[in-house]
Phi, psi and omega in degrees: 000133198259154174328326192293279212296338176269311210276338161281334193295314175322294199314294224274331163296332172292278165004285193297315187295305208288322156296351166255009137279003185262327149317294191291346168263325142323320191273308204276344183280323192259015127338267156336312153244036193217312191096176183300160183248152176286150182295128171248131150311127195215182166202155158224213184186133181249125195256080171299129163209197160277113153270172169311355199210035182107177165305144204227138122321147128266113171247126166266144142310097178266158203286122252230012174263325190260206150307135148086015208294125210040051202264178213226004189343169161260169135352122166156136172205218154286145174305097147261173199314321193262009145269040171217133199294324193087019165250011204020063173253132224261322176301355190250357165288287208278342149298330175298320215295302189322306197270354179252304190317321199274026181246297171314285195289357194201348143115336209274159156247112176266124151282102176329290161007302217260351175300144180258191191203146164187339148187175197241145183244138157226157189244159184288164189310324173308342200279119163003293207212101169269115155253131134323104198209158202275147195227124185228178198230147176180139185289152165320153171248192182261009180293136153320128161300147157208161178225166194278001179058026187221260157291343166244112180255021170187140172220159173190165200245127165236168154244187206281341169303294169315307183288345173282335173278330163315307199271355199266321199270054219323076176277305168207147194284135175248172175223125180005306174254010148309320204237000135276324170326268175332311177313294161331287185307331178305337209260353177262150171279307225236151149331290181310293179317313189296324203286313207278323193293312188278341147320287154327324182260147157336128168301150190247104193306124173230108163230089184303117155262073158005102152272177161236140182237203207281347196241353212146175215261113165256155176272118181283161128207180189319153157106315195268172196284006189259001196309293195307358165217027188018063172274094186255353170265024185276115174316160129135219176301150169260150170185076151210194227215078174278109178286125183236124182324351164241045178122204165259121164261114174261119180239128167244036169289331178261024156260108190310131200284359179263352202238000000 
């Protein structure tokens, strides 16, 4: 890398940090006059498969008009009414959700039947546009991706290492728990192996608090010691998300791998 080429690099990384602190100051103002936003129900669905270079994602591009507009996603939207069963079981809601958004948005056909579940996000109060949302895991089927170029206008299969490294070096934007995610799924080779490991482990809760940290706004959840007064300089365990100008740092140390 030549000097030129480190210096952009620098730039788009700064860039990148400094517009999602500047989001959390937004986000805490229109707090202040709007008040708390209600949870909206959602589900998504990480879409997997073996690549040439390891375990691959299928990631979409949302269209930059909308939530979350240019943003980098999985598959994945709101519950609607006719993603319910009529026994009101809501996970079984959030699989119709899943398995109809990846149809809609990339074209693929999932079987609700065959989604894993492994974990559910509520997002903190300050956040705009809140969803809830069910987080699932399911191998690629062999249909060609396609996207409608319309809300979603680019897709491409990473794998989860690359794309975190994409977004740290501010190439492309991720949103938190896109890129916990993505961390989780990281720790697998294979389809399988991810399918059968995150089946096994306890789903995993994420009900995001805010703190400030040294750098910048961090995200708590259970487990670590600062959640309960969102607090990130309280000793003890860790289990949050530090936006730092040279990327994101994540510790789940005071978090258990089975839970």
């Amino acid at each position: 890398m030549n000097d030129s080429t480190g210096s952009e690099a620098d730039s788009r990384k700064l860039a990148a940090y400094q517009r999602e602190v500047l989001q959390f100051d937004e986000w805490r103002q229109q707090l202040e006059r709007n008040g708390e936003a209600p949870a909206i129900p959602a589900a998504t669905v990480v879409v997997l498969r073996d690549g040439p270079g390891g375990l691959e994602s299928l990631m979409l591009r949302k269209n930059s008009r909308l939530a979350f507009g240019g943003m980098w996603v999985f598959p994945g939207g709101r519950i609607d009414d006719t993603d319910h069963d009529g026994t009101g079981d809501l996970i079984a809601a959030a699989r119709n959700a899943a398995a109809r958004e990846a149809g809609e948005e990339a074209a693929i056909v999932l079987d609700p039947a065959d989604l894993v579940h492994f974990s559910y996000w509520i997002p903190p109060p300050l956040a705009p546009k809140r969803f809830a949302t069910w987080f699932f895991a399911a191998e690629a089927p062999s249909q060609d991706v396609s996207i409608d170029e319309g809300e979603i206008v680019h897709h491409e299969w990473m794998t989860p290492q690359g794309a975190r490294r994409r977004r740290d070096a501010g190439e492309i934007e991720l949103i938190a728990p896109t890129w916990v995610t993505l961390h989780t799924i990281g720790r697998f080779t294979t389809v399988a192996g991810a399918l059968e490991g995150l089946g096994r482990r306890r789903s995993r809760r994420y009900e995001t608090r805010i703190g400030q940290g040294e750098h910048g706004p961090v995200s708590l959840w259970y487990g670590d010691a600062g959640y309960d007064t969102a607090d990130p300089s309280v000793p003890g365990p860790r289990h949050r998300l530090e936006i730092t100008p040279d990327g994101y740092l994540f510790d789940e140390s005071g978090c258990d791998d089975s839970g």
